[in-house]
KEROZA-404868 format. One record per residue (C-alpha): residue in one letter; x, y, z. Coordinates in steps of 0.1 Angstrom, whole numbers, plus 5000, padded with zeros to 4 digits. Each point is the difference from the previous one (the first is absolute). Example, Ala and Ser with C-alpha at 12.3 -4.5 7.8 and 13.67 -1.06 7.14 Angstrom:
2
["a",[5123,4955,5078]];
["s",[5014,5034,4993]];
//
This chain:
110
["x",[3204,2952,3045]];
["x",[5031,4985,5020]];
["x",[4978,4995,5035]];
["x",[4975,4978,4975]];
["x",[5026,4982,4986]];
["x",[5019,4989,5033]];
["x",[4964,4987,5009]];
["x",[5000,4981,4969]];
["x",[5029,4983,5009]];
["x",[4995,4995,5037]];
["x",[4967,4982,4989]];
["x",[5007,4983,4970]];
["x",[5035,4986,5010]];
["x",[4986,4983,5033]];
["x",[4974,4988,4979]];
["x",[5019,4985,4974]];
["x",[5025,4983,5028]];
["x",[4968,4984,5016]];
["x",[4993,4985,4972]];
["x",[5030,4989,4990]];
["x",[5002,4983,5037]];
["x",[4965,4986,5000]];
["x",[5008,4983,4964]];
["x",[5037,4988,5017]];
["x",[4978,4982,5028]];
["x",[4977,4983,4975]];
["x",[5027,4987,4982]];
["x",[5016,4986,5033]];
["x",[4969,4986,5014]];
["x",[4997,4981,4971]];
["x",[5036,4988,4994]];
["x",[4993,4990,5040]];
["x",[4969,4981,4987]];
["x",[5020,4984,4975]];
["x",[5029,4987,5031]];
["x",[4971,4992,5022]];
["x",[4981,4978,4974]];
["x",[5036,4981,4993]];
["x",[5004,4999,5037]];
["x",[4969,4989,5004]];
["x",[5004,4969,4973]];
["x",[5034,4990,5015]];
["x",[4983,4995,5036]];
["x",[4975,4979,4991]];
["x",[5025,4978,4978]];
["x",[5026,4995,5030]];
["x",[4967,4992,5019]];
["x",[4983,4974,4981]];
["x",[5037,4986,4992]];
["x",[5003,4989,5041]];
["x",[5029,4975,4992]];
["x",[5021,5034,4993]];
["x",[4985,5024,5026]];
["x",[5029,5017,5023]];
["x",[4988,5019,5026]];
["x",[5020,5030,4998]];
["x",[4995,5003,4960]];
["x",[4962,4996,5003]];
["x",[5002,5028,5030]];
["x",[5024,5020,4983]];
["x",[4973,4999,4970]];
["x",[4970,5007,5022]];
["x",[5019,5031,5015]];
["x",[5010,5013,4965]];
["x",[4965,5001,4989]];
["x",[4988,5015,5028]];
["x",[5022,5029,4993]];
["x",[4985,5001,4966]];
["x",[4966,4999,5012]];
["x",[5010,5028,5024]];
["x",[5017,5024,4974]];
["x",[4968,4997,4979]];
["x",[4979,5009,5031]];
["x",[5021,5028,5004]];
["x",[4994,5015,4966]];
["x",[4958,4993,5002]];
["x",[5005,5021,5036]];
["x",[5022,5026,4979]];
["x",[4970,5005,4975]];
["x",[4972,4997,5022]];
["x",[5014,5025,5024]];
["x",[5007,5028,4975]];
["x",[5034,4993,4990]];
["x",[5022,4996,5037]];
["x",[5013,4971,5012]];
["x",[4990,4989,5036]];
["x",[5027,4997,5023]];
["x",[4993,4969,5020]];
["x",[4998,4979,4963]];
["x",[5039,5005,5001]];
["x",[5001,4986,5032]];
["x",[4981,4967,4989]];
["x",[5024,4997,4973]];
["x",[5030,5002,5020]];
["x",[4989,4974,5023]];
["x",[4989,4979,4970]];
["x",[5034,5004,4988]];
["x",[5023,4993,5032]];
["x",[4984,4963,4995]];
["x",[5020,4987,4967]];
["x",[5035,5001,5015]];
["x",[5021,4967,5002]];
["x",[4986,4989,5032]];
["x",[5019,4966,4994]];
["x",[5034,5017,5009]];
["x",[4993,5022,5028]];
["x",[5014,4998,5030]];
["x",[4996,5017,5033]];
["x",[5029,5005,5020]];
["x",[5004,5007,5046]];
//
């Protein structure tokens, strides 16, 4: 009785964390939908609206949707490889996200 019990539980509770997790990442991906859609709609206005365009806030933009785009690539790879994150998508998003730092105040010193 105990031996089928401890089976119970070391198949049922991984189980029930999975799809807790898998529901978690749903609910992200579509929050991230949400951010990218708003990102998305506040691009195009600074880019029709030229007279206001600053370079470093239209970049700045283009960089933080990009990170977007890239966390919700990330979660299609998480489901579409069985659950596991690859590696090298952390990577792209660390690059990606080196990029929105105040550029206009560095300075490089000898």
């Amino acid at each position: 009785m105990r031996t089928t019990l401890n089976a119970s539980f070391t198949t049922t509770i991984p189980a029930v964390l999975q799809w807790v997790l898998n529901i978690g990442m749903l609910c992200l991906a579509v929050i991230l939908l949400v951010f990218l859609g708003k990102e998305s709609w506040s691009l195009g206005k600074t880019f029709i609206n030229a007279a206001t365009l600053k370079s470093y806030d239209f970049v700045e933009g283009l960089l933080t949707w990009f990170l977007y785009f890239e966390f919700i690539a990330l979660i299609v790879k998480y489901f579409q490889s069985g659950s596991h994150f690859p590696l090298r998508y952390f990577v792209y998003i660390g690059v990606t996200a080196i990029g929105p730092s105040d550029h206009r105040t560095l300075r490089f010193t000898d």
